[in-house]
mmCIF file of the N, C-alpha and C atoms, coordinates in Angstrom:
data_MODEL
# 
_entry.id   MODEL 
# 
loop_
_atom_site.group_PDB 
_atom_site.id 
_atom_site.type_symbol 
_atom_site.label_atom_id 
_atom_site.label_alt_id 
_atom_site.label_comp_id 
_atom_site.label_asym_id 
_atom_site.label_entity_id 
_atom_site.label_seq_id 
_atom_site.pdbx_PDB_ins_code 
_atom_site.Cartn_x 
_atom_site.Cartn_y 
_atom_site.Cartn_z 
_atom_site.occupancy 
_atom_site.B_iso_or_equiv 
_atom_site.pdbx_formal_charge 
_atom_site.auth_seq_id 
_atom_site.auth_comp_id 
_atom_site.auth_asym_id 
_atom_site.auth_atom_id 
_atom_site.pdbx_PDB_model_num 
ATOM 1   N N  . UNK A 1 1  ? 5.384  -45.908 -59.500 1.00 0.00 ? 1  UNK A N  1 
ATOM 2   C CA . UNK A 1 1  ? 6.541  -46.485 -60.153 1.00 0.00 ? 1  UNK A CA 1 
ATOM 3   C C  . UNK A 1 1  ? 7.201  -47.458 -59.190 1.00 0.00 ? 1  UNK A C  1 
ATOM 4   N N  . UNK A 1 2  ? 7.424  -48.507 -59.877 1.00 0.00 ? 2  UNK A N  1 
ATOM 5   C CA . UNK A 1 2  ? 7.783  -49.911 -58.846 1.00 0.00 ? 2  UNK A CA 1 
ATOM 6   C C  . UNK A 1 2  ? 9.323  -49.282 -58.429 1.00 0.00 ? 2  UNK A C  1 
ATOM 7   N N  . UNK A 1 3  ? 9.698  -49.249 -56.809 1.00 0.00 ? 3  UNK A N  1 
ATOM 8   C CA . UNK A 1 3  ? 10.944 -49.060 -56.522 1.00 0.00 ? 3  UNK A CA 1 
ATOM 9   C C  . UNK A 1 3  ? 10.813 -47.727 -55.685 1.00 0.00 ? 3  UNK A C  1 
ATOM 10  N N  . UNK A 1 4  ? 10.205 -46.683 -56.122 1.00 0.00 ? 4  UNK A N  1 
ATOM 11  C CA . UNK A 1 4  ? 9.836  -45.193 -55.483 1.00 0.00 ? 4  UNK A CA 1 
ATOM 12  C C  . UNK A 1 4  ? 8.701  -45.252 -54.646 1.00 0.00 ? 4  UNK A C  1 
ATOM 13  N N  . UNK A 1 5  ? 8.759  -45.438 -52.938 1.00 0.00 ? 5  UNK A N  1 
ATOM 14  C CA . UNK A 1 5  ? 8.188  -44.569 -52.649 1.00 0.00 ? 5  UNK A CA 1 
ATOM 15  C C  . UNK A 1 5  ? 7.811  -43.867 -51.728 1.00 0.00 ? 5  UNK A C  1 
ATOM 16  N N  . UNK A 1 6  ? 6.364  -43.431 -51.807 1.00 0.00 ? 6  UNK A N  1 
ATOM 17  C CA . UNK A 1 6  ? 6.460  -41.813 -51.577 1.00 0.00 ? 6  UNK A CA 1 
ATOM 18  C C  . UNK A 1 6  ? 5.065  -41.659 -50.510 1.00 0.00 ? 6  UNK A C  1 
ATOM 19  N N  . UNK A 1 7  ? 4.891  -40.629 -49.764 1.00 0.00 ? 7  UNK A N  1 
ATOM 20  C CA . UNK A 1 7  ? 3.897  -40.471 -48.752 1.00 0.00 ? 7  UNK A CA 1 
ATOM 21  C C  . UNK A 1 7  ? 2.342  -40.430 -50.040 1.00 0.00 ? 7  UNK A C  1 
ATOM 22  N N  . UNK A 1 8  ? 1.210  -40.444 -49.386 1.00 0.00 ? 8  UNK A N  1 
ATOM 23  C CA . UNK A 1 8  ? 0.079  -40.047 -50.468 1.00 0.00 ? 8  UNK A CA 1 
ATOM 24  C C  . UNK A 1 8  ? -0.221 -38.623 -51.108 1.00 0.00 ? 8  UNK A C  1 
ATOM 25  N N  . UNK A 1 9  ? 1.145  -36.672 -50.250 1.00 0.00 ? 9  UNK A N  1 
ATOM 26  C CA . UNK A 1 9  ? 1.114  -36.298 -50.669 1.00 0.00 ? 9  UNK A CA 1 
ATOM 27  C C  . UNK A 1 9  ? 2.229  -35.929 -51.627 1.00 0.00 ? 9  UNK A C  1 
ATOM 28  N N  . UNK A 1 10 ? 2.914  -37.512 -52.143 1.00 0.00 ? 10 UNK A N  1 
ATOM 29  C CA . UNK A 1 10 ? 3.784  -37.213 -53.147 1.00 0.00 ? 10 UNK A CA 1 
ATOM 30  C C  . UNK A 1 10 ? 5.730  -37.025 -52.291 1.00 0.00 ? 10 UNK A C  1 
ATOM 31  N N  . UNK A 1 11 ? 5.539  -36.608 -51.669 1.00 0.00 ? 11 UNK A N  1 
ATOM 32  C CA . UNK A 1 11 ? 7.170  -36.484 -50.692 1.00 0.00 ? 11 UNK A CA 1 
ATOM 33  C C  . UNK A 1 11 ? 7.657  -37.409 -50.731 1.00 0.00 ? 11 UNK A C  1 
ATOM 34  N N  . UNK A 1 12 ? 9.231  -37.833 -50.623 1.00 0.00 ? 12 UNK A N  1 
ATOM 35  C CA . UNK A 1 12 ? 9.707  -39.403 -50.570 1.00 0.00 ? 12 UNK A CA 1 
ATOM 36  C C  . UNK A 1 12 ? 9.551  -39.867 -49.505 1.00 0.00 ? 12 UNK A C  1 
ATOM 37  N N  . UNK A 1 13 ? 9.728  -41.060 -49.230 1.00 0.00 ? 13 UNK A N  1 
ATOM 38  C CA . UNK A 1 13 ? 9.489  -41.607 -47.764 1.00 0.00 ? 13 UNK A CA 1 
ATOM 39  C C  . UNK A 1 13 ? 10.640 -42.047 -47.888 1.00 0.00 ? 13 UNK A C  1 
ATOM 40  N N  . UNK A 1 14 ? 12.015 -41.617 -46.975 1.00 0.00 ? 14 UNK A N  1 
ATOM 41  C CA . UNK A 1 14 ? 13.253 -42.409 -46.428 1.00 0.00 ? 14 UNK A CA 1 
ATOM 42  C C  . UNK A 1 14 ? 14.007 -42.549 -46.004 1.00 0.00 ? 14 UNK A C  1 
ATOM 43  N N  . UNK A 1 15 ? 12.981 -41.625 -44.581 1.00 0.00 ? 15 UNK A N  1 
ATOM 44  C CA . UNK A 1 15 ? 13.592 -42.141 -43.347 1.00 0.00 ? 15 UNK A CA 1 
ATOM 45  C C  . UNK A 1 15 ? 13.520 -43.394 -42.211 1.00 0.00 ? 15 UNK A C  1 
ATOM 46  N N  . UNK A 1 16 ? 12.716 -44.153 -42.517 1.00 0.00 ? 16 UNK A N  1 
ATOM 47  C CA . UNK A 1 16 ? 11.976 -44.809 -41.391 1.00 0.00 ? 16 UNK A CA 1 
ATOM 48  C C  . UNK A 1 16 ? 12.571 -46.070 -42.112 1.00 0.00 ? 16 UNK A C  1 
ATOM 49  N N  . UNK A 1 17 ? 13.642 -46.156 -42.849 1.00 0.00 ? 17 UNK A N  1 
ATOM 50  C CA . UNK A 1 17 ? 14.046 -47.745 -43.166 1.00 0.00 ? 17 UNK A CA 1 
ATOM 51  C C  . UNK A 1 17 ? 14.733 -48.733 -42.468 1.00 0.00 ? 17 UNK A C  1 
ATOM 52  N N  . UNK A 1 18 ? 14.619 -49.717 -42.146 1.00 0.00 ? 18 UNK A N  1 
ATOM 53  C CA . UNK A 1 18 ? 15.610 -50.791 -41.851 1.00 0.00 ? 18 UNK A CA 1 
ATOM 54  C C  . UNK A 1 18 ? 16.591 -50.250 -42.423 1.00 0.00 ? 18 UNK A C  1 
ATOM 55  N N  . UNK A 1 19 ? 17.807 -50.340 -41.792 1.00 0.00 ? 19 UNK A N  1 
ATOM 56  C CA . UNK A 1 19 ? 18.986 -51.012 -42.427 1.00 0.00 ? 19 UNK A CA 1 
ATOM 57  C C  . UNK A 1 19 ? 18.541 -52.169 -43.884 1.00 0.00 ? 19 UNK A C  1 
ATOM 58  N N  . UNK A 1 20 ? 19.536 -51.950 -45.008 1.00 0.00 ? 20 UNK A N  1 
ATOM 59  C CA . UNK A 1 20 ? 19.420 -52.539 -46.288 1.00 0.00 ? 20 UNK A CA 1 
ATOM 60  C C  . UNK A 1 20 ? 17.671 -52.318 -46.716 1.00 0.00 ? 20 UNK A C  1 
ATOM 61  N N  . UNK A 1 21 ? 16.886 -51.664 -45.998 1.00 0.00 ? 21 UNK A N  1 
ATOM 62  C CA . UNK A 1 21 ? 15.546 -51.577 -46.558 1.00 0.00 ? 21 UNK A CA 1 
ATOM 63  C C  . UNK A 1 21 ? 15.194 -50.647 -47.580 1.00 0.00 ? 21 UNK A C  1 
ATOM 64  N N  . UNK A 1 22 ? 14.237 -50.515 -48.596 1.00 0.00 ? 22 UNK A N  1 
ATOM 65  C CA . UNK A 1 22 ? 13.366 -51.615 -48.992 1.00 0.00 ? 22 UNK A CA 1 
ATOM 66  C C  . UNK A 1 22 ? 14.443 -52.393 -50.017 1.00 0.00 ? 22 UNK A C  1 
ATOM 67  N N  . UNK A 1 23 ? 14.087 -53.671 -50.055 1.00 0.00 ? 23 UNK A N  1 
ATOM 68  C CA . UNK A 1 23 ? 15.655 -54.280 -50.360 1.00 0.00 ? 23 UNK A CA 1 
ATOM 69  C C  . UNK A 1 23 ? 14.300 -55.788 -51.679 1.00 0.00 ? 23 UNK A C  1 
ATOM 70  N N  . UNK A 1 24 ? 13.252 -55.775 -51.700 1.00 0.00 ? 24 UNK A N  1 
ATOM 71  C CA . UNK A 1 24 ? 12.458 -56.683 -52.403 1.00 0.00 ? 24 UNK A CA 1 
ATOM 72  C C  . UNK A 1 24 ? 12.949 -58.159 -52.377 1.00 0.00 ? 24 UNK A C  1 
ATOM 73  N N  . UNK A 1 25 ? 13.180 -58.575 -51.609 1.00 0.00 ? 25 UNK A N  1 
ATOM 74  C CA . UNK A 1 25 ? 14.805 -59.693 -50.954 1.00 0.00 ? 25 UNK A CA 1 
ATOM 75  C C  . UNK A 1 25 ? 13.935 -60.910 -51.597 1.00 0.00 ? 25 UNK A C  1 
ATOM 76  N N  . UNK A 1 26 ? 12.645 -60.722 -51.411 1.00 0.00 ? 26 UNK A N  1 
ATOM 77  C CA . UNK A 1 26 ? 11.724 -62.328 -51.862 1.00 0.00 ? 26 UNK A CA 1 
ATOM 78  C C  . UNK A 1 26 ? 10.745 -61.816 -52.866 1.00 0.00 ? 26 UNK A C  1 
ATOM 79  N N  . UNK A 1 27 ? 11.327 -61.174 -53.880 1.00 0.00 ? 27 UNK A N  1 
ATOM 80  C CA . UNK A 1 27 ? 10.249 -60.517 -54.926 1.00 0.00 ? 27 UNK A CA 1 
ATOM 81  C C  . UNK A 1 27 ? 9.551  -59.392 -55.091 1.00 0.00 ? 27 UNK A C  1 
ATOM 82  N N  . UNK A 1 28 ? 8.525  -59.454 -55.687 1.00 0.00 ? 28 UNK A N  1 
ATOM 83  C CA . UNK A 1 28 ? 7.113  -58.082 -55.438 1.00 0.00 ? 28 UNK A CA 1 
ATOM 84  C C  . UNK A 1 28 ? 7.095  -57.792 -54.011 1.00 0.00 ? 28 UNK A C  1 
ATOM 85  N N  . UNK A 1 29 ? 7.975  -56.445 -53.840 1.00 0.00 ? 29 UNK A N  1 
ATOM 86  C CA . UNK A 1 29 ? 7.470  -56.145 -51.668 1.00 0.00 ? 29 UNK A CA 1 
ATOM 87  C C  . UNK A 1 29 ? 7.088  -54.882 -52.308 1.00 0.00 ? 29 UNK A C  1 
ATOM 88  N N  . UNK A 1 30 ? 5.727  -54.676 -52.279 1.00 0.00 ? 30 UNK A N  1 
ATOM 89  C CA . UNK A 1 30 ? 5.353  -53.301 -52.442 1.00 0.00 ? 30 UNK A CA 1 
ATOM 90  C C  . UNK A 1 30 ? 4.467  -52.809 -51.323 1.00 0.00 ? 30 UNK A C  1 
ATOM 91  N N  . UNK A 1 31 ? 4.257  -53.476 -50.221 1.00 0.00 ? 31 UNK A N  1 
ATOM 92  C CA . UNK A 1 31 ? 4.152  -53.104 -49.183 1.00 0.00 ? 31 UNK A CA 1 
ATOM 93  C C  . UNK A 1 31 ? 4.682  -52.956 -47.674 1.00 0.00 ? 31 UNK A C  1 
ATOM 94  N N  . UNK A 1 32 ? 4.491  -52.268 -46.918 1.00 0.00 ? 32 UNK A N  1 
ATOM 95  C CA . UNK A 1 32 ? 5.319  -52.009 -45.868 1.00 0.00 ? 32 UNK A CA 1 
ATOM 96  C C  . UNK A 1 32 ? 4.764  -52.346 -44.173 1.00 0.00 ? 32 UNK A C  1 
ATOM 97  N N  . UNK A 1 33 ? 5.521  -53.357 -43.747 1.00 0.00 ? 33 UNK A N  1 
ATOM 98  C CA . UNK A 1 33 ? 5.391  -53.664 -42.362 1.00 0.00 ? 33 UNK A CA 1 
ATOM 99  C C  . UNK A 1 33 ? 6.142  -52.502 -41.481 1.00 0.00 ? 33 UNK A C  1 
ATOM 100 N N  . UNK A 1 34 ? 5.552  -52.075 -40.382 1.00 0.00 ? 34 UNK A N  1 
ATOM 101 C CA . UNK A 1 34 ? 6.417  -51.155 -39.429 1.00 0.00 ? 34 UNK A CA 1 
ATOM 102 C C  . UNK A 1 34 ? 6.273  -51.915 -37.837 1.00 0.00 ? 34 UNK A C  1 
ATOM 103 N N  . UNK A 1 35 ? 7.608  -51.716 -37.319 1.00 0.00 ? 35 UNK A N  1 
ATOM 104 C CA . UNK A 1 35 ? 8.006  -52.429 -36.085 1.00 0.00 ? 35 UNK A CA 1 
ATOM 105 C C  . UNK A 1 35 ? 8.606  -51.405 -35.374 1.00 0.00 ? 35 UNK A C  1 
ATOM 106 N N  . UNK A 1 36 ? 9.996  -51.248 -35.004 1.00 0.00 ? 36 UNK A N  1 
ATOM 107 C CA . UNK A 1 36 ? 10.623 -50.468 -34.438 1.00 0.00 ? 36 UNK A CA 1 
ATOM 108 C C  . UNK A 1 36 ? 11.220 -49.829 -35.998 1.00 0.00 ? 36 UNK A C  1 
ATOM 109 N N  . UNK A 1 37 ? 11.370 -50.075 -37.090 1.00 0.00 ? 37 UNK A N  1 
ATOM 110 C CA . UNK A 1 37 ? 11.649 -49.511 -38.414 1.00 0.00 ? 37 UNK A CA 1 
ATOM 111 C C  . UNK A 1 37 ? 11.080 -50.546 -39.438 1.00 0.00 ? 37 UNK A C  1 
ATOM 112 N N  . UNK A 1 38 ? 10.598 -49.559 -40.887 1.00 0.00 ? 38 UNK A N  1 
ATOM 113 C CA . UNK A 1 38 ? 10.061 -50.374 -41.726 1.00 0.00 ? 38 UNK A CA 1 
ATOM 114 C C  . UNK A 1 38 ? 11.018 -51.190 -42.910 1.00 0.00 ? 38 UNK A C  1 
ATOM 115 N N  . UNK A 1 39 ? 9.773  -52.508 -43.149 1.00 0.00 ? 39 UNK A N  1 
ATOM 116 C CA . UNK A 1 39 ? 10.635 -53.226 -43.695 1.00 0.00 ? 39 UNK A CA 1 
ATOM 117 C C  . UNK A 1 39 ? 9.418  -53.219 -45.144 1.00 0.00 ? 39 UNK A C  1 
ATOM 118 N N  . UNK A 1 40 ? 10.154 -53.799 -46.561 1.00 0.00 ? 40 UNK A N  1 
ATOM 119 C CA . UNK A 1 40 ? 9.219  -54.310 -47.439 1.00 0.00 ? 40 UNK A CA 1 
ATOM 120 C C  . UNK A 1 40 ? 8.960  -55.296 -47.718 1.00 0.00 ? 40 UNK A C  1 
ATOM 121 N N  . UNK A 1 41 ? 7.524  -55.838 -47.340 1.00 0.00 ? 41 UNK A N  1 
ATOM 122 C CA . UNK A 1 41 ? 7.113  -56.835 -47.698 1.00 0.00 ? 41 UNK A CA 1 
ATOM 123 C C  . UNK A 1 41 ? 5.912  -56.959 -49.079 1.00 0.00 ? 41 UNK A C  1 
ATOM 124 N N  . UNK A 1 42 ? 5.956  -58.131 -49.255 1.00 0.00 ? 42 UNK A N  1 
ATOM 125 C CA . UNK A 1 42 ? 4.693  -58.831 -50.059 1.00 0.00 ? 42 UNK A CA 1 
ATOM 126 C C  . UNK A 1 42 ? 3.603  -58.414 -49.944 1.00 0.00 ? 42 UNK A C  1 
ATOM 127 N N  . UNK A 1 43 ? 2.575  -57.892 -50.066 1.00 0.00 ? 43 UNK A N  1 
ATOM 128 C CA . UNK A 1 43 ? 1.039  -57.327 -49.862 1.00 0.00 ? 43 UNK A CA 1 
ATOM 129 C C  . UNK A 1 43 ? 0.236  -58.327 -49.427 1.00 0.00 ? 43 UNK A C  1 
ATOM 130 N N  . UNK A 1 44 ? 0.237  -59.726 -50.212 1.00 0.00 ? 44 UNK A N  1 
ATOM 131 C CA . UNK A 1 44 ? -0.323 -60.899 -49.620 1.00 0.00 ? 44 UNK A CA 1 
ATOM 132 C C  . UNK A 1 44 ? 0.351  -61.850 -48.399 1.00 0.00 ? 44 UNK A C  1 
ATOM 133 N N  . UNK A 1 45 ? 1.516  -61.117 -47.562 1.00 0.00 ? 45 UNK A N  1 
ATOM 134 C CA . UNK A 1 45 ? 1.799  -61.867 -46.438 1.00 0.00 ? 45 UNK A CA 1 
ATOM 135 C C  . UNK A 1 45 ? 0.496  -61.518 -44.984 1.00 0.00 ? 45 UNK A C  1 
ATOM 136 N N  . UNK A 1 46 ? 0.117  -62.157 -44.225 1.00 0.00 ? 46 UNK A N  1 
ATOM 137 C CA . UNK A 1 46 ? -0.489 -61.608 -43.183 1.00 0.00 ? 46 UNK A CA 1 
ATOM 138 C C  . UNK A 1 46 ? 0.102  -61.826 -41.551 1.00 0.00 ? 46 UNK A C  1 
ATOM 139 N N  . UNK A 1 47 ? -0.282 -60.633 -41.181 1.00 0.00 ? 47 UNK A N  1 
ATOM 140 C CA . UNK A 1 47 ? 0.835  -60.352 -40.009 1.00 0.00 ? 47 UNK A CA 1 
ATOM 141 C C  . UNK A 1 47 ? -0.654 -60.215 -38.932 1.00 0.00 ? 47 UNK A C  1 
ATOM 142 N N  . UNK A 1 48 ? -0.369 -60.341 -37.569 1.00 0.00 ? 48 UNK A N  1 
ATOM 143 C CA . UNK A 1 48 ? -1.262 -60.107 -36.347 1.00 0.00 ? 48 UNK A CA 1 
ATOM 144 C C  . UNK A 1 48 ? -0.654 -59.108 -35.691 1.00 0.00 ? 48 UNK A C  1 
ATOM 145 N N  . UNK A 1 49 ? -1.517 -58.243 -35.210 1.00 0.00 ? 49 UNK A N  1 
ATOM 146 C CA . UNK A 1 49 ? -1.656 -57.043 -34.458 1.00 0.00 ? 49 UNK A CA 1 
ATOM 147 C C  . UNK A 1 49 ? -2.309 -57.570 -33.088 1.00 0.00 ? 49 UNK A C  1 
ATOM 148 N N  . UNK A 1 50 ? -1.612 -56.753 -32.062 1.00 0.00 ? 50 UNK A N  1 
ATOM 149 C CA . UNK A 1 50 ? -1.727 -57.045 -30.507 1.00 0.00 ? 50 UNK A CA 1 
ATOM 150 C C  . UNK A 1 50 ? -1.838 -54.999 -30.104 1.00 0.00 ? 50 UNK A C  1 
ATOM 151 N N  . UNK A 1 51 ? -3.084 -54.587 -30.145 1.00 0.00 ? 51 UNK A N  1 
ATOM 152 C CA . UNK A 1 51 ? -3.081 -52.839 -29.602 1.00 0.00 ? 51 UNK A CA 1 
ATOM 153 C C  . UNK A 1 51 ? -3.602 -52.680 -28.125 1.00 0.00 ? 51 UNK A C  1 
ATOM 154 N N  . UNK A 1 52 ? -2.940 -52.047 -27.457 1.00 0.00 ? 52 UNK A N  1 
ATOM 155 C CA . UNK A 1 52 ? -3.117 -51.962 -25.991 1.00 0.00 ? 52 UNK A CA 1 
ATOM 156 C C  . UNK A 1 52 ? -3.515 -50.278 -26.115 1.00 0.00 ? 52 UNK A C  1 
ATOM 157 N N  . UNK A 1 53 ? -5.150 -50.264 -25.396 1.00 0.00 ? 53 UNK A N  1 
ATOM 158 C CA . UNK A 1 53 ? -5.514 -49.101 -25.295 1.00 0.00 ? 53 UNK A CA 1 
ATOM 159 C C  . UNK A 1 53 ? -6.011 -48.962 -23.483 1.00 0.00 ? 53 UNK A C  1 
ATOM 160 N N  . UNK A 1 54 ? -5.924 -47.506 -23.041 1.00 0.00 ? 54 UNK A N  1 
ATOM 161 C CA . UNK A 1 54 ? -6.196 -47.360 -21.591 1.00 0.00 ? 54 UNK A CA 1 
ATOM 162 C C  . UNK A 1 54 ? -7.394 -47.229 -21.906 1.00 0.00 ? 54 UNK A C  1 
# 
């Protein structure tokens, strides 16, 4: 359901928000970027990953 949501076993997810998040600010954000807290974005935006492993 567009607006709800929820882990894959069903629980809500909502703690880990931005401030004003998920907020759909530029439309369809049905997906989620995570930084220091998550934000909702667009599914078709693309973001780069930098992973530092020992």
């Amino acid at each position: 359901k567009d607006g709800v949501w929820k882990w894959v076993d069903g629980s809500a997810l909502n703690s880990f928000w931005a401030p004003n998040e998920p907020n759909s600010r530029v439309g369809d954000e049905d997906c989620v970027i995570s930084h220091y807290s998550w934000a909702d974005f667009p599914c078709n935006y693309t973001f780069v990953w930098i992973c530092e492993r020992n």
